[in-house]
N, C-alpha and C positions, 0 to 999 in steps of 0.2 A: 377374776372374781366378779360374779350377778352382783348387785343390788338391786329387789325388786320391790319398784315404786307404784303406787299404784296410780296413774292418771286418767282422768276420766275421758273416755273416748273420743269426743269434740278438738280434746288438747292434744290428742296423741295425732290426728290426724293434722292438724295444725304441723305439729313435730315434724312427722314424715315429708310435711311438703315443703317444710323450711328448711330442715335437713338434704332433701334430694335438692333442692334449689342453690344449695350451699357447695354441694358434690360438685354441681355443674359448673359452677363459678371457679371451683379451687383446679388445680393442676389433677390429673389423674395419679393416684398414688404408683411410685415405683413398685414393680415385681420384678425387675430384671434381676438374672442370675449376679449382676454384679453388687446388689443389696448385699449378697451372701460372701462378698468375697472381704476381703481386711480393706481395710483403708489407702493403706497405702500399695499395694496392686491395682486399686481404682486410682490413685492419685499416677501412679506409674503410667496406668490406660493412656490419660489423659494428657499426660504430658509427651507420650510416645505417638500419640493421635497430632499433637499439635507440632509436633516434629516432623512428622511425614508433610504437615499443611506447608509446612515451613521451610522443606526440601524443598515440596513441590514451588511455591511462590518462586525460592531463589530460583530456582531451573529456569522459568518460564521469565524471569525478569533477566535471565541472563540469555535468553533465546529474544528477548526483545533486545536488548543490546546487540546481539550478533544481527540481529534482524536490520537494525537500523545502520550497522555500518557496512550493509551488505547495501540497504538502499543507499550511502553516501559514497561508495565507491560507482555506482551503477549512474546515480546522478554526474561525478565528474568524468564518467564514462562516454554518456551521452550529453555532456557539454564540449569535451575533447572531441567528438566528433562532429558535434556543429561547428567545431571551429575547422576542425578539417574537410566538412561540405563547406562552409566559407570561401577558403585558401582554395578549394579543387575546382570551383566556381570560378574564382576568380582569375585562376591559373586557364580555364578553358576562356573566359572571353578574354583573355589576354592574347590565346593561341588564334580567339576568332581574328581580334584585330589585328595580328600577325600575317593571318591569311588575309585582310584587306588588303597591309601594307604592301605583303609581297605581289598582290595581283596588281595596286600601283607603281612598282618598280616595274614589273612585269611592260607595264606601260610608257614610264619611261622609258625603258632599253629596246622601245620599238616592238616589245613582240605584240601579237595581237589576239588577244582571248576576248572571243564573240559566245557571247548569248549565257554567260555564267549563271544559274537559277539556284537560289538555296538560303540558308543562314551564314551570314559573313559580318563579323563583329557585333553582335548583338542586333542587326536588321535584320529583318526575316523578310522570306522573299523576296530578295535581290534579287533583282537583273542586272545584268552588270552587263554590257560589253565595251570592249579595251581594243582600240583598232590604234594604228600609228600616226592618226592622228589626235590622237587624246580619247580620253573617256566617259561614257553617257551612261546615264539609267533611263531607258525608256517609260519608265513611270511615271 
């Protein structure tokens, strides 16, 4: 139902630009088909919308969980294997200074190994030679 007032021109323009300034300020009014539907098919929407957020969240928090004990196994992975470059380390200069020892025996029992050149217990670049009467590094 009109009711027509009658304002005089100066005011009505005033209106229209308080009015439109008022529009701009508020939210835009809803037209969505969901205006038209019952209430509680929008309340259903909404709660079926925030279910799926809610699927989605746990999924992804539980992909973080798998995520990070996929990194805590991978960490004692490559800690177990620093420990076994350690142990393989320390297993090879043990075998170097084996091979020293043996070229020292070598030398007690008289034999004589001349002019040895190489890595031998952790020295690099030995010279070694082992004659029957004892042992020198020409270096």
């Amino acid at each position: 139902m009109d009711i027509d007032v009658d304002i005089p021109a100066e005011d009505r323009r005033r209106l229209k630009i308080g009015m439109t300034a008022n529009r701009l300020e508020m939210d835009p009014p809803l037209s969505t088909p969901q205006d038209k539907l019952p209430m509680t098919t929008v309340l259903s929407n909404i709660i079926e919308h925030h279910g799926h957020k809610n699927q989605r969240l746990a999924s992804l928090e539980q992909d973080l969980a798998h995520a990070k004990l996929e990194e805590e196994k991978l960490r004692a992975t490559i800690e177990a294997l620093g420990k076994e470059k350690s142990e393989m380390n320390a297993k090879v200069a043990l075998m170097e200074r084996k091979d020293l020892y043996d070229l020292l025996e070598a030398k007690m029992e008289g034999f004589q190994i001349a002019n040895h050149q190489g890595t031998i217990g952790g020295f690099e670049n030995l010279n070694l030679t082992i004659t029957k009467k004892g042992w020198r590094s020409p270096c």
